[in-house]
Structure formats: C-alpha cells, structure tokens
N, C-alpha and C positions, 0 to 999 in steps of 0.2 A: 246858486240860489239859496236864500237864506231859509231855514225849516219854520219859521212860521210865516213867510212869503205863501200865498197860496198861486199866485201869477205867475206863469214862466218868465222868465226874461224874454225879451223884444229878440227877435233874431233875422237875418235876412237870407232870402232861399238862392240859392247855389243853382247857375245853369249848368247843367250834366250830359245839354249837346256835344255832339264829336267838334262840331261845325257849327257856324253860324248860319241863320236861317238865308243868306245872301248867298252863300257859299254852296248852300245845299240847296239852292232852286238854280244856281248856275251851273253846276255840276252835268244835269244831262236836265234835255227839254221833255226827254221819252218818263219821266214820271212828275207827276202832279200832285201840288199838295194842297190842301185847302182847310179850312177850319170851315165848317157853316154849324149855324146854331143849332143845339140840340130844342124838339119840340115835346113840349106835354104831349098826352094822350087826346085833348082836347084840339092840338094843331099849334096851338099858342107859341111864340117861342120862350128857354126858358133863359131869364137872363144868366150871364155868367158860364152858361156851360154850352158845350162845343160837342158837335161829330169830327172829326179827322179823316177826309175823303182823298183816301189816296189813289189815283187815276195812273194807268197803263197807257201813256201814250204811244203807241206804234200800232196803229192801224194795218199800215200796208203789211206787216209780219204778222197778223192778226193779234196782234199785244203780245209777241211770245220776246222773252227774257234775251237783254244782251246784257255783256257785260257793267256795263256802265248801268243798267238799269237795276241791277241789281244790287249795286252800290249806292245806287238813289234810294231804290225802296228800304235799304238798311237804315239808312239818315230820316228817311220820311216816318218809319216803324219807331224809329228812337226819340223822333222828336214827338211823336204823337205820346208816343209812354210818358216821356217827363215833361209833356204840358200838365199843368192844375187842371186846367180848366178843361180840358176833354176827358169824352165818358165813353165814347165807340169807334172805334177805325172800319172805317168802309175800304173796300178794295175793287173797285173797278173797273173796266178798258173802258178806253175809246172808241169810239164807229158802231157799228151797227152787228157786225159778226162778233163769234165767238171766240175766246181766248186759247191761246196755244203754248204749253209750258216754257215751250225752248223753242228757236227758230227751227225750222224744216226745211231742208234745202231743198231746190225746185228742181235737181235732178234725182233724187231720192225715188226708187220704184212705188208706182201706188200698189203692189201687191206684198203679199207677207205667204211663208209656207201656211198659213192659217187663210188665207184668202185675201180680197181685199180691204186695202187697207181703208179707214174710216177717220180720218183726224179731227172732223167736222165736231162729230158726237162725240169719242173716246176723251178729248184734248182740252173740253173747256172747264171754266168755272167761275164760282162767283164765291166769296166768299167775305162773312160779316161777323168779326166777334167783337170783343169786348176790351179796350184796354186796361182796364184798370178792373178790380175786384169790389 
C-alpha cells in the first residue's frame, strides 16, 4: 500500500473450516447445525447477521455425547467462530428430557455410597454464549 493511499487494498477472506459444510453435516446426523436470523430487541429480524443453533441430536441417550458427536460439535463450534456473519452460538438437545454429559449405561446401579443416584437433576444443561467479542 502506497503511504499516501488512505484505502486498504481490496482483499479476499480465507475459509479457516477444517471441513466443508457438506462434509461436516455428513459426518454424524446426532448434531445439528443451523444459522437462523439474529433479532432486534423489537423482534424484527436483523439483516445480515446470524444465531449459530447447534442441536444434540440423540434423544433416546437423552443427548449425552458419543464419539462421533463430539467430533461434530468441534466442526459445528469452528464453523460458527469463522462465519462473519454470526453473533451467538446456541447449544441445545433434542426431545423433550434433559441432557446427559456422557452416555450412562443401563446396567449401571442407580445407588451411589452417597445414596441414590439422581442423573435426571445432577446431568443436565443448557448453555448460551457468545461467539465472537
């Protein structure tokens, strides 16, 4: 750039995916990715800018992590970072119960030397930040 140039030079932005977005929705069906519009305060939508909803699909394990899912949600978390255009990543399950970090095996005892055990309440979550600063 020349020093009495006050304009950058014209440049073209670099995709920083591991993966292609084809690749990383074929991967596993157990996580979901979605762009929906980011909204005003007033409801409105606002052009140009994006939520990042990324969805737990595994119901019948109550959304709790398998391998493969956890290689999606890394692809899903990296492409939400390096889109422009999104401003928040959502993280939520599917169904109607509450989420479980890790599968639970279904002969696992439901007691603990602390009493019994609770996975219902102890196990879930929801969680909503920000991707970008």
């Amino acid at each position: 750039m020349n020093k009495s140039t006050t304009s950058p030079e014209p440049f073209d932005f670099v995709s920083h995916d591991l993966v292609e977005d084809e690749l990383r929705a074929g991967l596993t069906d157990r996580i979901l990715y979605e762009k929906r519009p980011a909204k005003a305060p007033d409801g409105s939508a606002v052009d140009g800018l994006y939520n990042a909803w990324i969805t737990l699909n595994n119901p019948a394990q109550f959304n709790a992590y398998t391998t493969d899912m956890v290689k999606g949600m890394i692809l899903a978390l990296r492409a939400a970072s390096n889109a422009r255009d999104v401003v928040a990543v959502v993280v939520t399950g599917a169904g109607t119960r509450r989420s479980a970090p890790v599968a639970i095996p279904r002969n696992m005892p439901n007691t603990t030397p602390a009493g019994p055990r609770n996975t219902a309440s102890t196990c879930g979550f929801s969680t909503t930040w920000s991707a970008r600063s």
